[in-house]
C-alpha positions as CSV (number, residue, x, y, z in Angstrom):
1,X,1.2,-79.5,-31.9
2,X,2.1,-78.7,-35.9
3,X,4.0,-81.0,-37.6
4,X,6.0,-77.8,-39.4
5,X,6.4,-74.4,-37.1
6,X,8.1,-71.5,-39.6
7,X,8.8,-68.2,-38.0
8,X,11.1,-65.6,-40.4
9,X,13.2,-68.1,-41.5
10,X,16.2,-67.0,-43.8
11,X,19.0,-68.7,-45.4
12,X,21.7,-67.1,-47.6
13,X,24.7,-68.7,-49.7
14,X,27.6,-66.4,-49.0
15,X,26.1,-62.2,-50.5
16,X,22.7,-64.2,-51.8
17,X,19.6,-65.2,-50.0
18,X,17.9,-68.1,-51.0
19,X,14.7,-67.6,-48.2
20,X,14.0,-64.6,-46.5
21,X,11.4,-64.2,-44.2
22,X,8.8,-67.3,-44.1
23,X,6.3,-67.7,-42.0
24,X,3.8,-70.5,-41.6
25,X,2.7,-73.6,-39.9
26,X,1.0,-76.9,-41.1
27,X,-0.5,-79.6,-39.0
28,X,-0.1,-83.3,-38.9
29,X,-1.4,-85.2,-42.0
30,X,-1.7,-82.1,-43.7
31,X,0.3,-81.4,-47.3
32,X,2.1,-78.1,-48.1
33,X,3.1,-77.7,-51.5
34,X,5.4,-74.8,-52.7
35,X,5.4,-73.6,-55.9
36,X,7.8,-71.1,-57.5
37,X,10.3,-70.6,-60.7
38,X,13.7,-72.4,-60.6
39,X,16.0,-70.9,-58.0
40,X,13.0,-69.3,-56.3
41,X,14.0,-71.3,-53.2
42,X,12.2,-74.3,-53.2
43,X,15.0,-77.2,-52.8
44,X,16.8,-75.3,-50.0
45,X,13.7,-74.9,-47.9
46,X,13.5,-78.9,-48.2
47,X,17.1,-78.9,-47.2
48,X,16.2,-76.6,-44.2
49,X,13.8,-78.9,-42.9
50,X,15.6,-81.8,-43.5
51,X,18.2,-80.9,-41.3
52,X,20.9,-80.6,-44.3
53,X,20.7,-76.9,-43.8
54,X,21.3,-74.5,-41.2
55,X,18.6,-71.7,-41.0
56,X,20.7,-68.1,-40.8
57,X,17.3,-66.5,-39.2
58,X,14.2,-67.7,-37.5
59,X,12.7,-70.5,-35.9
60,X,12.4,-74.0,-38.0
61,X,10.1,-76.5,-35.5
62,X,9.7,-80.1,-37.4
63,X,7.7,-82.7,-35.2
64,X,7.8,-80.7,-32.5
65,X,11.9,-80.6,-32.6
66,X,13.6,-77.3,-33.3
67,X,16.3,-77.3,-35.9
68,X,19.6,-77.5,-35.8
69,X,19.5,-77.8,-32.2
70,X,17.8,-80.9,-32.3
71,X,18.4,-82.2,-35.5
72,X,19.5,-85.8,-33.6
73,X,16.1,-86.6,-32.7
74,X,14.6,-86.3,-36.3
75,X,16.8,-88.9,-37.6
76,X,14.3,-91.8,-39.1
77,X,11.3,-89.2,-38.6
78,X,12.0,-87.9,-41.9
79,X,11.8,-89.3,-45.6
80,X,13.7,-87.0,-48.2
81,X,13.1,-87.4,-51.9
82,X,15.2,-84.8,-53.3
83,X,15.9,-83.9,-57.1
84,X,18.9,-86.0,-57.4
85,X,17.9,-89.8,-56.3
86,X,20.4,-90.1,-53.3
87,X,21.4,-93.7,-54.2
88,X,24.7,-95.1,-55.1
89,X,24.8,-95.9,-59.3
90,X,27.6,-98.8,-59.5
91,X,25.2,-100.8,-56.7
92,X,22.1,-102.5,-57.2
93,X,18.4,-101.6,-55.8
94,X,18.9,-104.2,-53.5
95,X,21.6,-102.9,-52.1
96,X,21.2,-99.5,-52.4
97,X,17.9,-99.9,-50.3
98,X,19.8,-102.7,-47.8
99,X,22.3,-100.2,-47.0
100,X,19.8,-97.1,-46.1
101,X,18.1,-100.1,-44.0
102,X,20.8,-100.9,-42.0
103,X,21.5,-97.6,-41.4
104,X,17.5,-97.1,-39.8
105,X,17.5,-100.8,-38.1
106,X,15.3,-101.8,-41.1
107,X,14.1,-105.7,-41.7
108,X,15.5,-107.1,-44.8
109,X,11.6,-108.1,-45.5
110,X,10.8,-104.4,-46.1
111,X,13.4,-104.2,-48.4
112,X,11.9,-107.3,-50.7
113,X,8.4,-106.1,-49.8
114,X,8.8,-102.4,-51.7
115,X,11.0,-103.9,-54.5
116,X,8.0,-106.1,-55.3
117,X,5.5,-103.4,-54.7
118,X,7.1,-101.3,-57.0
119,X,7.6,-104.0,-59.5
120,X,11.0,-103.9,-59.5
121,X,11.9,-107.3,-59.1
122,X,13.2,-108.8,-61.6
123,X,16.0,-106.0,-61.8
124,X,16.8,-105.8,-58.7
125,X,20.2,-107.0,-59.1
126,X,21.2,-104.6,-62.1
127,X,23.3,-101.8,-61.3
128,X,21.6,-98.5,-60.9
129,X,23.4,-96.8,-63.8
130,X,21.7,-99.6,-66.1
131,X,17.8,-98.9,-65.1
132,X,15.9,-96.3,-66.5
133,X,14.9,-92.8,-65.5
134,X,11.7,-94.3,-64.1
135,X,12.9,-97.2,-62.5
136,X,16.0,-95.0,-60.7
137,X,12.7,-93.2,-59.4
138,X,10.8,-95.9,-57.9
139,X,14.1,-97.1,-56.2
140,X,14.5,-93.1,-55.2
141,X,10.8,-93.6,-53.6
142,X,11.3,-97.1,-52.0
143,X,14.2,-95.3,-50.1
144,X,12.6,-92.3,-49.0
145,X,9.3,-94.3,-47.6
146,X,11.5,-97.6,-46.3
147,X,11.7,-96.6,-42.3
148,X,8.0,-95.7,-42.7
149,X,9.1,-91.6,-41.8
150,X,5.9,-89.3,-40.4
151,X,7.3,-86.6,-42.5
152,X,7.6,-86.8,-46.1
153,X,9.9,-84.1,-48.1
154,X,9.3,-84.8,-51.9
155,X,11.1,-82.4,-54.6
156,X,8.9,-83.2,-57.7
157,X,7.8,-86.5,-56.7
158,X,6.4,-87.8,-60.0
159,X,9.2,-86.5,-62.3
160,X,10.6,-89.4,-64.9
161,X,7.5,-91.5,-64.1
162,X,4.9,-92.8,-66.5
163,X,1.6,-92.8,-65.5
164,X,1.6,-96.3,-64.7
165,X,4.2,-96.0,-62.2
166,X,2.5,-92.8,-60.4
167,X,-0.3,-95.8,-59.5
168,X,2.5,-97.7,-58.2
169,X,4.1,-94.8,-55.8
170,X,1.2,-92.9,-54.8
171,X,-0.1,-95.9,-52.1
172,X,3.4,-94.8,-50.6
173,X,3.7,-90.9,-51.1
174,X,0.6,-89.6,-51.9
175,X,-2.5,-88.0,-50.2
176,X,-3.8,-91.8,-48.7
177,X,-0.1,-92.0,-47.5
178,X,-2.0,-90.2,-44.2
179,X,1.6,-88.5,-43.2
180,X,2.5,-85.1,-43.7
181,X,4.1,-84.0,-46.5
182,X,6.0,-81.0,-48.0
183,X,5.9,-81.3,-51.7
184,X,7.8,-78.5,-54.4
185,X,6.2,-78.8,-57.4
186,X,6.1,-77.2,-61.1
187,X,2.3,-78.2,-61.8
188,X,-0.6,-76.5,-60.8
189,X,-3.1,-78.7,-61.3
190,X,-1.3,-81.6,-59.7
191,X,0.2,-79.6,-57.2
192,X,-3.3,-78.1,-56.1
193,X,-4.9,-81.2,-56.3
194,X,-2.5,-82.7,-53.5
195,X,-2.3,-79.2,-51.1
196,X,-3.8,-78.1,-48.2
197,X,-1.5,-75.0,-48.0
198,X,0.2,-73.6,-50.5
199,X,3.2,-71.4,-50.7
200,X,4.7,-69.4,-53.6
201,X,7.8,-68.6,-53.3
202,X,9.7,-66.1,-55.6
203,X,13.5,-64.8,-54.7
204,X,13.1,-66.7,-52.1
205,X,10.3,-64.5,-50.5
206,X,6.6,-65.7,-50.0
207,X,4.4,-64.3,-52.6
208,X,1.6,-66.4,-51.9
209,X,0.3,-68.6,-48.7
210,X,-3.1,-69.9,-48.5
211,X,-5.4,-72.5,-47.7
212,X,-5.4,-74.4,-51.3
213,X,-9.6,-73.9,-51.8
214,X,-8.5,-70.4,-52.1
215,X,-5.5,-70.5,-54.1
216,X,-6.6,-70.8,-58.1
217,X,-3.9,-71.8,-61.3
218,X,-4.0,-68.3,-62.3
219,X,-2.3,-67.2,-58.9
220,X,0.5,-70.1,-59.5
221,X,1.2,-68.8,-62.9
222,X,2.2,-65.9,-61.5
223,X,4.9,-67.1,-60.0
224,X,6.4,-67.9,-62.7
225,X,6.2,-64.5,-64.4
């Protein structure tokens, strides 16, 4: 069974489509990444498969589980680590990540256990508006990955982070991660490195699927023309 099933899926926002007509399907422990200029519609495809979107057209399948109808039974199959962090600024990581682990029946010990991992303890008590870019990112991460989700949906993963701290997360979002992923990206070489199928998206339309062995840079730059 794939872990994604696409079949002419469209969204609009009111008069303007945002995705028209995608097709595809990726397998479990596989990683699609999609490419494409801003506004090309890479967040609201995330959204779509996250649930936090209906689909207009089509047929959205994620674990097996079509969308919306069966949205209820993703819940805690899916991590989302979206362009804005998703975490409350006045609390601390601590209890930024306590709350989110309450609301998945989380341990307490997993929540001390990624803090650490991260190397975040230490400010784990500082309010989130206090903490860097980077740091706000790592907390972003440890809240995406903390009910251990099958299904990973990261909108630029690595932004804000220094290179040290892409050692740190990548253990927990990256390709030895072994879960599937769905991963919208601005960088070819990073972003090819990563793929097994890629998808370029521009105006919300698929200019480009394929396996990523036969995609090249050149093609990705396109995109952006």
């Amino acid at each position: 069974m794939p872990a994604l099933e696409l079949e002419g899926l469209a969204r609009r926002y009111g008069e303007r489509t945002a995705l028209s007509d995608v097709s595809l399907s990726l397998r479990e422990g596989q990683t699609l990444v999609v490419f494409g200029a801003n506004g090309a519609g890479k967040t609201t495809l995330l959204r779509v498969l996250g649930g936090l979107l209906r689909p207009h057209e089509g047929t959205v399948r994620v674990l097996g589980r079509e969308l919306p109808q069966e949205r209820w039974a993703l819940r805690g199959q899916v991590g989302l680590l979206a362009h804005e962090p998703l975490l409350y600024r006045e609390l601390t990581a601590t209890e930024n990540l306590r709350y989110h682990a309450s609301l998945h029946g989380v341990a307490p010990e997993r929540v001390e256990h990624l803090l650490a991992r991260l190397r975040l303890a230490g400010r784990e008590r500082e309010p989130l508006r206090t903490l860097s870019r980077g740091s706000v990112q790592r907390v972003a991460v440890a809240r995406c990955v903390l009910h251990e989700p099958p299904l990973l949906l990261l909108d630029e993963p690595y932004a804000n982070l220094d290179p040290a701290a892409i050692e740190l997360v990548e253990p927990l979002i990256g390709r030895t991660s072994a879960r599937t992923r769905v991963i919208c990206s601005h960088d070819p070489e990073r972003g090819l490195a990563e793929a097994d199928v890629v998808l370029g998206l521009r105006d919300g339309r698929p200019a480009l699927l394929a396996s990523a062995p036969d995609t090249s840079p050149a093609e990705i730059a396109e995109l952006y023309r």
